[in-house]
Backbone as XML, in Angstrom:
<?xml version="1.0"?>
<chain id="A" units="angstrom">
  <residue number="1" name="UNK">
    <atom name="N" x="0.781" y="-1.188" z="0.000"/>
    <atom name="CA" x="0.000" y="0.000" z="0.000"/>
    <atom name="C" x="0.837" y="1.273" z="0.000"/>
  </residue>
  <residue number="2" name="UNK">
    <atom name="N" x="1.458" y="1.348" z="0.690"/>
    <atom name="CA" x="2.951" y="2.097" z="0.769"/>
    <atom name="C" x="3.662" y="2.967" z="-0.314"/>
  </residue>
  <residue number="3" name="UNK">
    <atom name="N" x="4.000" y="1.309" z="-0.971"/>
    <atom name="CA" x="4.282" y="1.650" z="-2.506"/>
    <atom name="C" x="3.308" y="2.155" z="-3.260"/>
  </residue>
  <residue number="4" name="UNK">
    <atom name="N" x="2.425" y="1.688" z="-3.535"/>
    <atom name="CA" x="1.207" y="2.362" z="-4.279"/>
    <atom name="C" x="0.925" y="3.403" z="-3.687"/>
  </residue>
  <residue number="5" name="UNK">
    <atom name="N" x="1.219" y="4.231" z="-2.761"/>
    <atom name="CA" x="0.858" y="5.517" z="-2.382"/>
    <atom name="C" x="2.071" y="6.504" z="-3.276"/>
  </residue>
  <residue number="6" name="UNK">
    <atom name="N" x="3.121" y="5.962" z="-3.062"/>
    <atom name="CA" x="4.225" y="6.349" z="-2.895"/>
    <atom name="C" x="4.821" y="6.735" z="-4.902"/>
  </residue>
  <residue number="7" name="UNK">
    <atom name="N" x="4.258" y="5.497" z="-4.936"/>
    <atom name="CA" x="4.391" y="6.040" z="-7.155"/>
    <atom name="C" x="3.115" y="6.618" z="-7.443"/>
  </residue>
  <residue number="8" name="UNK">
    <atom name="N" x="1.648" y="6.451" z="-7.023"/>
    <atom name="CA" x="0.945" y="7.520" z="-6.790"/>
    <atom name="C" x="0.936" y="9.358" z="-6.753"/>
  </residue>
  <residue number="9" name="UNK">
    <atom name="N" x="2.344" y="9.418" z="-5.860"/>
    <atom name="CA" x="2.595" y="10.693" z="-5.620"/>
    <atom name="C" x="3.640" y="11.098" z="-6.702"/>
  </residue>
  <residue number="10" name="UNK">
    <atom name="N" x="4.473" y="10.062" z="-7.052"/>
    <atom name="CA" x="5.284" y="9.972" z="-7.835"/>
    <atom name="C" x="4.599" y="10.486" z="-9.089"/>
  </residue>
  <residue number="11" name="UNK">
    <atom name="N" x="3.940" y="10.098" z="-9.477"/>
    <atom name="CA" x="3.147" y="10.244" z="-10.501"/>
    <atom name="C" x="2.359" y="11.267" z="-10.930"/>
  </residue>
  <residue number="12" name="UNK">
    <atom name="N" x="2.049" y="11.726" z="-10.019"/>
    <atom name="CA" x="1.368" y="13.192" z="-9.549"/>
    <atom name="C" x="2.314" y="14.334" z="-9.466"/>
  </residue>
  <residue number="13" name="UNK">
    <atom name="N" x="3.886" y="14.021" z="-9.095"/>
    <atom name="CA" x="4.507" y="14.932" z="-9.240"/>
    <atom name="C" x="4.487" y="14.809" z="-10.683"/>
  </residue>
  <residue number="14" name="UNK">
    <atom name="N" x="5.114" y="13.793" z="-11.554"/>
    <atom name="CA" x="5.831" y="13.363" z="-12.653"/>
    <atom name="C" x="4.437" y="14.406" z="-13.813"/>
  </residue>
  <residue number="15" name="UNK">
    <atom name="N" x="3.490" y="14.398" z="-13.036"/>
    <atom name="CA" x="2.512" y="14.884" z="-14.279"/>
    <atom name="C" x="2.348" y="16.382" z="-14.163"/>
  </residue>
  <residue number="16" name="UNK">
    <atom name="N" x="2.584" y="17.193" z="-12.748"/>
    <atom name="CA" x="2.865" y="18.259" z="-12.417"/>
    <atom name="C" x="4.006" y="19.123" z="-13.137"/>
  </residue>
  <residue number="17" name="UNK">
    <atom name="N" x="4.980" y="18.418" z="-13.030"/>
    <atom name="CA" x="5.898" y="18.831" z="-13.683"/>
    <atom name="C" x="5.943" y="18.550" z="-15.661"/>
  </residue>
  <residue number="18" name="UNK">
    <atom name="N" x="5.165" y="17.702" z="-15.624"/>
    <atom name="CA" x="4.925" y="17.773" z="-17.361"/>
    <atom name="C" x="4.672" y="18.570" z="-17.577"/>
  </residue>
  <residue number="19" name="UNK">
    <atom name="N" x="3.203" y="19.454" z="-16.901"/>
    <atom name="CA" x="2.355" y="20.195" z="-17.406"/>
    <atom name="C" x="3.134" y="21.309" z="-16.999"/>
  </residue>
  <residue number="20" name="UNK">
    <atom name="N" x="3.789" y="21.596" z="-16.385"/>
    <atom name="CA" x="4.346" y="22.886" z="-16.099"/>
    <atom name="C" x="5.466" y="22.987" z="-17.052"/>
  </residue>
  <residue number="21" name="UNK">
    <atom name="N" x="6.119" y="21.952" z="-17.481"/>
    <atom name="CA" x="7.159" y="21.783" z="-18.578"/>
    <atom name="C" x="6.773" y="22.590" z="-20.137"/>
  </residue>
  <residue number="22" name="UNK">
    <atom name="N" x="4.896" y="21.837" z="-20.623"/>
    <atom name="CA" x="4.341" y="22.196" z="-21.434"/>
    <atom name="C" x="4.194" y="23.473" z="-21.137"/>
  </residue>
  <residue number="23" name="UNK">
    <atom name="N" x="3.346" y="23.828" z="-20.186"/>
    <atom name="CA" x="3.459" y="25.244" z="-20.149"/>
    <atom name="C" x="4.111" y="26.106" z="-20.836"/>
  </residue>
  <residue number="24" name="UNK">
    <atom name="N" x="5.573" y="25.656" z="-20.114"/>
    <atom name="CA" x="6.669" y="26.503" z="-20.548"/>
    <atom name="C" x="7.203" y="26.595" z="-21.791"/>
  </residue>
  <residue number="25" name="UNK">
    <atom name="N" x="6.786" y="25.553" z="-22.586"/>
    <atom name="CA" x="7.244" y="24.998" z="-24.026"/>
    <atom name="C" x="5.838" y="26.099" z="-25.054"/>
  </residue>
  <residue number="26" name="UNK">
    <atom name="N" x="4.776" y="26.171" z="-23.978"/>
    <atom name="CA" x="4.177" y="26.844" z="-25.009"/>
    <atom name="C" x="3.919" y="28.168" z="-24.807"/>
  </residue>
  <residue number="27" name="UNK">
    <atom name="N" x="4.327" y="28.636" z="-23.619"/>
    <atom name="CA" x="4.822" y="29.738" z="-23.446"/>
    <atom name="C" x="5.992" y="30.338" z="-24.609"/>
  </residue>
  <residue number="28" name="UNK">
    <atom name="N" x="6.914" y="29.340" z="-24.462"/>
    <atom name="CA" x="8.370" y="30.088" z="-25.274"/>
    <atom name="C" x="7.524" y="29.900" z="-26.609"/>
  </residue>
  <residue number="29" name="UNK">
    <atom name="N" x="6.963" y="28.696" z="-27.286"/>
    <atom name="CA" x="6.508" y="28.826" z="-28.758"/>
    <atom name="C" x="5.771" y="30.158" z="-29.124"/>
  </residue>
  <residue number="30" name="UNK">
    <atom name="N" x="5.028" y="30.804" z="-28.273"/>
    <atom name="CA" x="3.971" y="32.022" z="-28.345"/>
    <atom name="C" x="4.988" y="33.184" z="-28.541"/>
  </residue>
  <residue number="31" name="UNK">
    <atom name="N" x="5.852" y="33.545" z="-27.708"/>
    <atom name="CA" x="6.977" y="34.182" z="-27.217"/>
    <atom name="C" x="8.019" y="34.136" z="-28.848"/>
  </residue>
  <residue number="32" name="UNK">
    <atom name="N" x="8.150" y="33.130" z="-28.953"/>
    <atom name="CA" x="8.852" y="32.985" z="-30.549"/>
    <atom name="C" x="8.122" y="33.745" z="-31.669"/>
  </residue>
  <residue number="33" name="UNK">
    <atom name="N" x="6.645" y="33.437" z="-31.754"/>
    <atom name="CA" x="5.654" y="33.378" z="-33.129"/>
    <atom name="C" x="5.304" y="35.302" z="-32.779"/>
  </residue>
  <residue number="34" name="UNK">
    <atom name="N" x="5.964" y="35.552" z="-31.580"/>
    <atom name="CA" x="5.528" y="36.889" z="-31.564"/>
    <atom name="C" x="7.027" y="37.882" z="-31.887"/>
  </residue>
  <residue number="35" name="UNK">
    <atom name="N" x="8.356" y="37.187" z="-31.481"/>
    <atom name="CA" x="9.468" y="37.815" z="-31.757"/>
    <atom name="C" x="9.832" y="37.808" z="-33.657"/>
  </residue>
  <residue number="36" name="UNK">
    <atom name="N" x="9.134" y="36.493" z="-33.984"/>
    <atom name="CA" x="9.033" y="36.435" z="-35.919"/>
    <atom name="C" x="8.293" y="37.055" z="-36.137"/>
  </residue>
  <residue number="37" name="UNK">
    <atom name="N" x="7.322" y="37.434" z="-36.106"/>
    <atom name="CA" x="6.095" y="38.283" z="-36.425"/>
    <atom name="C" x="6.638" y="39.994" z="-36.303"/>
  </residue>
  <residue number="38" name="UNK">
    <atom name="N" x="7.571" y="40.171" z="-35.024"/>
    <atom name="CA" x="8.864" y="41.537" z="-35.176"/>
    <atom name="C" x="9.241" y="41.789" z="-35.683"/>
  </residue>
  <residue number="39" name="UNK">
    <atom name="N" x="10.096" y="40.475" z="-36.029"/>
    <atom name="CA" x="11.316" y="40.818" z="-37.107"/>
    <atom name="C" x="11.061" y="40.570" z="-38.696"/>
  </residue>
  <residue number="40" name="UNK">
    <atom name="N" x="9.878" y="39.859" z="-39.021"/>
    <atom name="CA" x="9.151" y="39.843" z="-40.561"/>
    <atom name="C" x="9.096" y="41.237" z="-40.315"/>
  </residue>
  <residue number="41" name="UNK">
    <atom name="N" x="8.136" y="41.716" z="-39.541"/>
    <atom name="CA" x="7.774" y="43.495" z="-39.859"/>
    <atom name="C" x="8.657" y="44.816" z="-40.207"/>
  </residue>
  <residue number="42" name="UNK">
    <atom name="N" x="9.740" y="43.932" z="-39.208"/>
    <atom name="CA" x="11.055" y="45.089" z="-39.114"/>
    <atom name="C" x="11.773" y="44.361" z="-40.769"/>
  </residue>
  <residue number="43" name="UNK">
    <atom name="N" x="11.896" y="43.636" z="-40.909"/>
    <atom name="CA" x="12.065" y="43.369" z="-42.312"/>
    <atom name="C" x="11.674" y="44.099" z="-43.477"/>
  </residue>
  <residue number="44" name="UNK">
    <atom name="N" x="10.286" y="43.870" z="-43.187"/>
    <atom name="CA" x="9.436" y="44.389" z="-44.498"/>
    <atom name="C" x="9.775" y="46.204" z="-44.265"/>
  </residue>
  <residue number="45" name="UNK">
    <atom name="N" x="9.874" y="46.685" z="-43.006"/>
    <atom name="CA" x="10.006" y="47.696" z="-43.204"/>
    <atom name="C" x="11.238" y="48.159" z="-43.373"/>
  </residue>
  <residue number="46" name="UNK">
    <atom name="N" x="12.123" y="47.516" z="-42.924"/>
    <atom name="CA" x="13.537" y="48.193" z="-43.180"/>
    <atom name="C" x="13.902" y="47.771" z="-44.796"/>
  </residue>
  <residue number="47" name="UNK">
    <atom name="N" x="13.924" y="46.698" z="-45.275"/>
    <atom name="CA" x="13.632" y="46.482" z="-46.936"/>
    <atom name="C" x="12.996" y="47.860" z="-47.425"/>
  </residue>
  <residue number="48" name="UNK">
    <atom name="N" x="11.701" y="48.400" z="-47.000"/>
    <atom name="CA" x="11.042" y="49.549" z="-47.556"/>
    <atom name="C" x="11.855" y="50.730" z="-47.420"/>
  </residue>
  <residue number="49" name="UNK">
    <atom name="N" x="12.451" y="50.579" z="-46.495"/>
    <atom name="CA" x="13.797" y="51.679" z="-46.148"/>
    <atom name="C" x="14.397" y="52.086" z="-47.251"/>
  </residue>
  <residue number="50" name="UNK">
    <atom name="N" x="15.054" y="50.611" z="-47.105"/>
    <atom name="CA" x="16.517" y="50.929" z="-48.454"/>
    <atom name="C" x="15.687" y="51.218" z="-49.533"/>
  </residue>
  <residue number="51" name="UNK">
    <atom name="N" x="14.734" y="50.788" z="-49.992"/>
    <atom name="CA" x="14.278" y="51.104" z="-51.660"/>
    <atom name="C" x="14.298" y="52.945" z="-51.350"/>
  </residue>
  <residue number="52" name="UNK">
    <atom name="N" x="13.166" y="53.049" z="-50.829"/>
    <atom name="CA" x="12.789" y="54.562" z="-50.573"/>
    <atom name="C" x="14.272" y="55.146" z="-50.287"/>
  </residue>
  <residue number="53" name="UNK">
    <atom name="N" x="15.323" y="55.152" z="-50.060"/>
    <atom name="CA" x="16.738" y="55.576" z="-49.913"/>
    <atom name="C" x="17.616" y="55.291" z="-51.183"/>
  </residue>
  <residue number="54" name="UNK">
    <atom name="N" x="17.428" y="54.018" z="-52.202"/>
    <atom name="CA" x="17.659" y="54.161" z="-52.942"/>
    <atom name="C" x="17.257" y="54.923" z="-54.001"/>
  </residue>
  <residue number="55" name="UNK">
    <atom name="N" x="15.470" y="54.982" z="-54.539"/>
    <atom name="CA" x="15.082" y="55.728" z="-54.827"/>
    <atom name="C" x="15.776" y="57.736" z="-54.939"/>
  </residue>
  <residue number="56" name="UNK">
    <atom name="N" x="15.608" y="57.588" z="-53.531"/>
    <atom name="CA" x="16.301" y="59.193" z="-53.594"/>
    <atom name="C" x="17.804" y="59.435" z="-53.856"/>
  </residue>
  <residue number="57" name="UNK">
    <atom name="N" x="18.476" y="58.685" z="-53.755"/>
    <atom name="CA" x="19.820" y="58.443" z="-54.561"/>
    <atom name="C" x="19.705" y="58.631" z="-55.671"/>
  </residue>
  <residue number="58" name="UNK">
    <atom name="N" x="18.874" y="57.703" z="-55.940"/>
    <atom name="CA" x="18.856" y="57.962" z="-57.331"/>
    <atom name="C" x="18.220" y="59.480" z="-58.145"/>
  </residue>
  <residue number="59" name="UNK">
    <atom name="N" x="17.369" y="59.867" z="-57.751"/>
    <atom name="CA" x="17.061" y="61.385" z="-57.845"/>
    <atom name="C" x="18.140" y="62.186" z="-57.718"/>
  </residue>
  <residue number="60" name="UNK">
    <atom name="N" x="18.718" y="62.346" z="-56.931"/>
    <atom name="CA" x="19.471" y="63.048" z="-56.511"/>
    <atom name="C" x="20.532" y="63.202" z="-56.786"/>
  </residue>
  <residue number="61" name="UNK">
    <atom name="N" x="21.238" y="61.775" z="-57.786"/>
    <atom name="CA" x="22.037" y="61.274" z="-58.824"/>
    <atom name="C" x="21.488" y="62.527" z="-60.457"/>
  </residue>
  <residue number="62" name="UNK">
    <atom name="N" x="20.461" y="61.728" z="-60.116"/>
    <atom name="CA" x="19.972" y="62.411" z="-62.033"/>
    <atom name="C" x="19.713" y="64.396" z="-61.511"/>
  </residue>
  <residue number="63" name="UNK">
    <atom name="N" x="19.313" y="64.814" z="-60.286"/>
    <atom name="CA" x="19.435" y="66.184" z="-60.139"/>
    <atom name="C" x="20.495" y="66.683" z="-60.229"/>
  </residue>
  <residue number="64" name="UNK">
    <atom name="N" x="21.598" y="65.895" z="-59.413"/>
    <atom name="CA" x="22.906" y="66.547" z="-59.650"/>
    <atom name="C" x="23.677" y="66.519" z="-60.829"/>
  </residue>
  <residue number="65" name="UNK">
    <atom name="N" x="23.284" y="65.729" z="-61.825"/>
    <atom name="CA" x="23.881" y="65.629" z="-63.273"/>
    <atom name="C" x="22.950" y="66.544" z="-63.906"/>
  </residue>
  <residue number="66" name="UNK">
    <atom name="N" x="21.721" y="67.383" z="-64.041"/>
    <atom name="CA" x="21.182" y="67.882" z="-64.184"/>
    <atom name="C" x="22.127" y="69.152" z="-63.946"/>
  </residue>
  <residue number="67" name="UNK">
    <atom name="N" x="22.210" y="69.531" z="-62.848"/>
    <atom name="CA" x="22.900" y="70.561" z="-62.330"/>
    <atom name="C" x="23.811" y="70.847" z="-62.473"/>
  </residue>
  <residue number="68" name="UNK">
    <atom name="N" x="24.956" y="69.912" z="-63.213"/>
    <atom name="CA" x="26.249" y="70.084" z="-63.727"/>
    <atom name="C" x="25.894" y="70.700" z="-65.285"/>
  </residue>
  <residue number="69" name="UNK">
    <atom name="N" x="25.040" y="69.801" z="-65.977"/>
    <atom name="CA" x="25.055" y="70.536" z="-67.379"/>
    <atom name="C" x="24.332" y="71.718" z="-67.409"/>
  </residue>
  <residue number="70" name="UNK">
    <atom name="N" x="23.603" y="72.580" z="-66.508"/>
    <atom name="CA" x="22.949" y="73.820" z="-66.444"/>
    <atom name="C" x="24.197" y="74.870" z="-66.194"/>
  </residue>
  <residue number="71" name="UNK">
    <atom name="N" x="25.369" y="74.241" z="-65.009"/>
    <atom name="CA" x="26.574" y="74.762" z="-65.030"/>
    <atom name="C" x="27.339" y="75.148" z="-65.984"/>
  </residue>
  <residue number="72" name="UNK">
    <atom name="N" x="27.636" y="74.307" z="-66.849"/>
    <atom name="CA" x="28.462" y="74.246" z="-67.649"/>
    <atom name="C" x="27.679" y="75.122" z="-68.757"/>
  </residue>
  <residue number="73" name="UNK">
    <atom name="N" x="26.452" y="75.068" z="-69.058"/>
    <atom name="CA" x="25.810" y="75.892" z="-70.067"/>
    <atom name="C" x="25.918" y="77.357" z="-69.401"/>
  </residue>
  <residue number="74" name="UNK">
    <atom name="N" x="26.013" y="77.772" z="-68.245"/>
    <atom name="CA" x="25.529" y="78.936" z="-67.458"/>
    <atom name="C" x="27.418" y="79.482" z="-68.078"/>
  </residue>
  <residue number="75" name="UNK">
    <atom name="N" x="28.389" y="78.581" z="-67.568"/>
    <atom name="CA" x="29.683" y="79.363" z="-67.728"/>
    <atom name="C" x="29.913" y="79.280" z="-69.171"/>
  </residue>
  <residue number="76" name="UNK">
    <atom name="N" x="29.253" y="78.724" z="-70.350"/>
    <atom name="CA" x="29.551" y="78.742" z="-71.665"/>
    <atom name="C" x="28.907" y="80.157" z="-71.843"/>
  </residue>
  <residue number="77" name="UNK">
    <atom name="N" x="27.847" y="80.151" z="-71.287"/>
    <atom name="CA" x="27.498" y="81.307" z="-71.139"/>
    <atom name="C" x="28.086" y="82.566" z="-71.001"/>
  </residue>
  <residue number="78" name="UNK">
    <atom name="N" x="28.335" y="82.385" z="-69.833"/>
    <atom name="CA" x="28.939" y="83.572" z="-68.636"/>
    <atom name="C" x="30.328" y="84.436" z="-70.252"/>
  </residue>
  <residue number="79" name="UNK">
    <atom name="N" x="31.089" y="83.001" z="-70.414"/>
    <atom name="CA" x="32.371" y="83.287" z="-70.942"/>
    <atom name="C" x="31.787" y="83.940" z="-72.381"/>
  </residue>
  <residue number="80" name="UNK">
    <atom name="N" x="30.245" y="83.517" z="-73.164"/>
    <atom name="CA" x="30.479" y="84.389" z="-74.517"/>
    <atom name="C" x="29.760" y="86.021" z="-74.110"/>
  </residue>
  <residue number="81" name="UNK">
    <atom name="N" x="29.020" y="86.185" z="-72.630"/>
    <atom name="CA" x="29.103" y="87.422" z="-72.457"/>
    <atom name="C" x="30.282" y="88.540" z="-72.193"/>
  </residue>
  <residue number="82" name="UNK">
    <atom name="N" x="31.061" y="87.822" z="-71.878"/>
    <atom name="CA" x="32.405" y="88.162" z="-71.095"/>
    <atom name="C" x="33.245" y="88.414" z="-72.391"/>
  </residue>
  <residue number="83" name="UNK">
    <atom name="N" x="33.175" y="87.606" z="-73.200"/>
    <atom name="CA" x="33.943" y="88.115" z="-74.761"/>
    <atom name="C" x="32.892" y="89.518" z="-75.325"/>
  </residue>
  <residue number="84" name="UNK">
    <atom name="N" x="31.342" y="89.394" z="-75.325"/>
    <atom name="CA" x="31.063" y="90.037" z="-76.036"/>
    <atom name="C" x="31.404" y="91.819" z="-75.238"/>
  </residue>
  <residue number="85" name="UNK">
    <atom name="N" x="31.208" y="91.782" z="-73.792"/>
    <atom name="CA" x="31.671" y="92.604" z="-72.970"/>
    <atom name="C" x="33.471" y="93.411" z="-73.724"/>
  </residue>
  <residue number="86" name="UNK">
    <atom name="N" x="33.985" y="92.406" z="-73.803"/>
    <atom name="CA" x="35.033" y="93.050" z="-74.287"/>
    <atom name="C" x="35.356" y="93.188" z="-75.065"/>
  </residue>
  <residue number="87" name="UNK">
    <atom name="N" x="34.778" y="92.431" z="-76.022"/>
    <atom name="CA" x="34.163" y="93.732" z="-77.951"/>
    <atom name="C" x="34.200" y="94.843" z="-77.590"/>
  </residue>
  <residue number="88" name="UNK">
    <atom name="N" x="32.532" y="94.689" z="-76.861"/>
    <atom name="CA" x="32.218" y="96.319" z="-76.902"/>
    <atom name="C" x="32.872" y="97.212" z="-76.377"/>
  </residue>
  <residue number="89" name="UNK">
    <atom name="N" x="33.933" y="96.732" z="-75.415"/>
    <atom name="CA" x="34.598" y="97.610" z="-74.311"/>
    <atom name="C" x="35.871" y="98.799" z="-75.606"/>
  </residue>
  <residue number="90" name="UNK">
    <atom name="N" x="36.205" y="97.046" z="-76.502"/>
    <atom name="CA" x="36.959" y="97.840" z="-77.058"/>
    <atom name="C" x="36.473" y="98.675" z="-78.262"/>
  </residue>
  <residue number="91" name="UNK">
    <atom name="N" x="35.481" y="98.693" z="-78.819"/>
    <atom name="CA" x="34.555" y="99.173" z="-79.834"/>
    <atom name="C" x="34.477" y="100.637" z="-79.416"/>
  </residue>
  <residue number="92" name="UNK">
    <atom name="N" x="34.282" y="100.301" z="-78.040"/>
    <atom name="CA" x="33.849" y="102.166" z="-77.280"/>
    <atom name="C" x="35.179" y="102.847" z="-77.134"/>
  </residue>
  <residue number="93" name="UNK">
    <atom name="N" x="35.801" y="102.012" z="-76.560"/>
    <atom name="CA" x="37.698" y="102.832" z="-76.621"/>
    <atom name="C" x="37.778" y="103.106" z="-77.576"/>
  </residue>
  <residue number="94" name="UNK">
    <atom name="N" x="37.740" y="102.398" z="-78.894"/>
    <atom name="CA" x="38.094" y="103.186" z="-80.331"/>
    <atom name="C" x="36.945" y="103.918" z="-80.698"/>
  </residue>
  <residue number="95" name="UNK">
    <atom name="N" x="36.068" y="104.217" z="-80.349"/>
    <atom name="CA" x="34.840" y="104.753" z="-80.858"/>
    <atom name="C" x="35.761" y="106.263" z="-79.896"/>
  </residue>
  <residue number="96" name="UNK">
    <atom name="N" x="35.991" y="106.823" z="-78.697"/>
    <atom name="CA" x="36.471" y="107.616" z="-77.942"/>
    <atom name="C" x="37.775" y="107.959" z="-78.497"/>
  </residue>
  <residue number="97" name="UNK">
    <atom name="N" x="38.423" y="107.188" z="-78.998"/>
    <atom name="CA" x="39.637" y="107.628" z="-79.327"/>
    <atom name="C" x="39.489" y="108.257" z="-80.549"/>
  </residue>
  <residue number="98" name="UNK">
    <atom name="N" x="38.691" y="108.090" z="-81.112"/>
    <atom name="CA" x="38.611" y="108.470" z="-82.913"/>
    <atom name="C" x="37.582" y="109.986" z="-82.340"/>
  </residue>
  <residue number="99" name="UNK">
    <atom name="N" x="36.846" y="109.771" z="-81.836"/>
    <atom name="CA" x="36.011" y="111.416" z="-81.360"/>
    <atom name="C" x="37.325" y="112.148" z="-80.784"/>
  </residue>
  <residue number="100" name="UNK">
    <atom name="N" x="38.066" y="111.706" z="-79.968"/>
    <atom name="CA" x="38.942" y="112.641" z="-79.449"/>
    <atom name="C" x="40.494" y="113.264" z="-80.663"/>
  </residue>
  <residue number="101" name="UNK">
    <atom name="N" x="40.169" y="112.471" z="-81.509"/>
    <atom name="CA" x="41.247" y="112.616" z="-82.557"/>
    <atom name="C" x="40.612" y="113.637" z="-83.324"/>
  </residue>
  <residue number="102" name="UNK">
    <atom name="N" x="39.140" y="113.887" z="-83.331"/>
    <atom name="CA" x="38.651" y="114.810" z="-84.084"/>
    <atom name="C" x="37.923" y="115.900" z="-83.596"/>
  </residue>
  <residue number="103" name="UNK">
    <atom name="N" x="37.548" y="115.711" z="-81.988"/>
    <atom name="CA" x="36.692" y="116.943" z="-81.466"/>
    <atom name="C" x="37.004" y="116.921" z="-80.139"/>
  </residue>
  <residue number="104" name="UNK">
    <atom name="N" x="38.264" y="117.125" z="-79.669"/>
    <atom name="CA" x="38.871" y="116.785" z="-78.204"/>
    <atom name="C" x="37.850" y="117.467" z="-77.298"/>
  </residue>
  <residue number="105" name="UNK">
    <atom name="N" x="37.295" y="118.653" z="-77.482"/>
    <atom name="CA" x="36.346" y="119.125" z="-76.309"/>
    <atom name="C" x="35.577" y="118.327" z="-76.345"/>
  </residue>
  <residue number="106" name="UNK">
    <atom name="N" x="34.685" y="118.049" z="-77.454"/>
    <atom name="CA" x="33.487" y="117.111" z="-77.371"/>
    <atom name="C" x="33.521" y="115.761" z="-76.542"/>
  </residue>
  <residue number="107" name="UNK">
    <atom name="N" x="35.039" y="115.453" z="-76.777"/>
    <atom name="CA" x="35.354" y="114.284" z="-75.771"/>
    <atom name="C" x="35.416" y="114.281" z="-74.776"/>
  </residue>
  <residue number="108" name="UNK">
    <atom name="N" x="35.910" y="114.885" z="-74.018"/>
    <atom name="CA" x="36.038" y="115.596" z="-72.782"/>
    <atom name="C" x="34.699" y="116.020" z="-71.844"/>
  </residue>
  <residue number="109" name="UNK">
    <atom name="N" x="33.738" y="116.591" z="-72.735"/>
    <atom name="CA" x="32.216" y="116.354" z="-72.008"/>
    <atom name="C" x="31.879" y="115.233" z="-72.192"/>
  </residue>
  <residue number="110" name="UNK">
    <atom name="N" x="31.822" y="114.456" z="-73.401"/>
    <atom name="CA" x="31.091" y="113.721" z="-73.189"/>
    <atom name="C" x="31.908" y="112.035" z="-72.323"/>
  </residue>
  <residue number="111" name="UNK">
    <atom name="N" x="32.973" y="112.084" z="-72.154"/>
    <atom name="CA" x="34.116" y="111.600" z="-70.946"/>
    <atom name="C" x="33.591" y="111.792" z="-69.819"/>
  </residue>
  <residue number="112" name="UNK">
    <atom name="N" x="32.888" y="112.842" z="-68.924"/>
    <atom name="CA" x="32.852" y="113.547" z="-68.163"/>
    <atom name="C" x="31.634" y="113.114" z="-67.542"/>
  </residue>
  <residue number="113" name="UNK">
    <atom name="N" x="30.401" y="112.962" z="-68.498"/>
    <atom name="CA" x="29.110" y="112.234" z="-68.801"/>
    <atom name="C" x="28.907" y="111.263" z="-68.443"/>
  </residue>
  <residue number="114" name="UNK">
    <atom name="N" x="30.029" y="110.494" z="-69.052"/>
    <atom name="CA" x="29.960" y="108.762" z="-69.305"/>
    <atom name="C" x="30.787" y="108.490" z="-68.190"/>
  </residue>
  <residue number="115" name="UNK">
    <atom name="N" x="31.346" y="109.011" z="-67.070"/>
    <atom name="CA" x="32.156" y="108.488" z="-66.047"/>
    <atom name="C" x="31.097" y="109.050" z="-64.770"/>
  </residue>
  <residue number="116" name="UNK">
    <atom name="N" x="29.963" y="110.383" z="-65.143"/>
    <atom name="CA" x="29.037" y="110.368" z="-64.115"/>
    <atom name="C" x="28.045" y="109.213" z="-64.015"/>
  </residue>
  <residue number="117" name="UNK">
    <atom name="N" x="27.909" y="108.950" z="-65.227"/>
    <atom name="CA" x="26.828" y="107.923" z="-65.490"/>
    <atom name="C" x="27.102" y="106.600" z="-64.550"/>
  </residue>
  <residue number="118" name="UNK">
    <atom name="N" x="28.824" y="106.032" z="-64.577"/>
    <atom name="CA" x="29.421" y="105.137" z="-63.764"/>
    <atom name="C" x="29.168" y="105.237" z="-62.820"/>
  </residue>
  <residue number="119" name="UNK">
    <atom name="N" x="29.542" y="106.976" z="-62.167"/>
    <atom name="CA" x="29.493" y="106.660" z="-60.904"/>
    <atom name="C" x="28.239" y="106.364" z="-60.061"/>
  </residue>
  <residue number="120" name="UNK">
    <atom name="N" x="26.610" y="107.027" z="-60.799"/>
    <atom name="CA" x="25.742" y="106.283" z="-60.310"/>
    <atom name="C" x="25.216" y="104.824" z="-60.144"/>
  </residue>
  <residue number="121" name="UNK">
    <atom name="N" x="25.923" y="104.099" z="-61.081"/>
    <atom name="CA" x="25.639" y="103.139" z="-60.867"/>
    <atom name="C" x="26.785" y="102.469" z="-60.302"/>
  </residue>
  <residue number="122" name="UNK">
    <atom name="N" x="27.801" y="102.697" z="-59.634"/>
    <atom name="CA" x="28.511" y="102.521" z="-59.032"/>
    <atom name="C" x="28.288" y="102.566" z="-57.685"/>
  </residue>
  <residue number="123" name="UNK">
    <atom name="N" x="28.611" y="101.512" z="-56.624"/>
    <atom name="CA" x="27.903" y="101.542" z="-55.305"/>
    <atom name="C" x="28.872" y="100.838" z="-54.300"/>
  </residue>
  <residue number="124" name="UNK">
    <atom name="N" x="29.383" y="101.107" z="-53.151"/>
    <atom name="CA" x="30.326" y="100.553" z="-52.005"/>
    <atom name="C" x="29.540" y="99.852" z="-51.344"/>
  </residue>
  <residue number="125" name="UNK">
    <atom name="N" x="29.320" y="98.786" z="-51.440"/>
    <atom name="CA" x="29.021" y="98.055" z="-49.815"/>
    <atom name="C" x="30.018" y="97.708" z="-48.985"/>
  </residue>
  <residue number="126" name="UNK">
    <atom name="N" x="30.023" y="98.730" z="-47.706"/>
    <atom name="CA" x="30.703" y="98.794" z="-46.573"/>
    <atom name="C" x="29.705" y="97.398" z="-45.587"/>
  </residue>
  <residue number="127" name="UNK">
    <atom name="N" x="29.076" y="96.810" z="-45.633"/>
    <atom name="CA" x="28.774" y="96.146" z="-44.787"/>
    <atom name="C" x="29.273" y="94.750" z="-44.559"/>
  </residue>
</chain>
């Protein structure tokens, strides 16, 4: 009787501790299906990351090559104003030199004119 009490209890522990074993087994399985269910998400979203980051690379690739040939047109630019500037610069020197070869007063006012004219539009920023 003894014995039969005794693996009785045995048994009762032995099933106590199963179920608390299971427990724990389906505890951690829940605990798992919820840490994958994280990291799928953090997946899917960090994947969505990089595209949307590549994406703007890539924009930002084709803007800045954009922005180089607007450059380069702006100083092709810049440089045939800058020639035509100094045509005219010299067009007007000989245009002045040839009045002064023939009507030195006339030059002289109108010298006088054309250097007031400068100085209004001429301006210091002291700041």
């Amino acid at each position: 009787m003894q014995i039969n009490a005794q693996i009785n209890a045995s048994s009762s522990q032995i099933r106590a501790e199963s179920d608390r074993i299971n427990s724990v087994i389906v505890s951690a399985n829940a605990d798992l299906r919820g840490h994958r269910r994280i990291y799928q998400e953090k997946q899917i979203t960090t994947i969505t990351e990089v595209q949307e980051a590549n994406a703007n690379v890539k924009i930002a690739q084709e803007e800045l090559q954009v922005a180089q040939v607007e450059l380069k047109s702006a100083s092709a630019n810049l440089r045939v104003t800058e020639s035509a500037l100094a045509a005219a610069r010299t067009k007007n020197f000989e245009f002045w030199m040839l009045n002064f070869t023939t009507q030195p007063s006339d030059f002289i006012l109108q010298s006088y004119i054309v250097l007031c004219s400068l100085l209004e539009n001429f301006s210091l920023d002291w700041d």
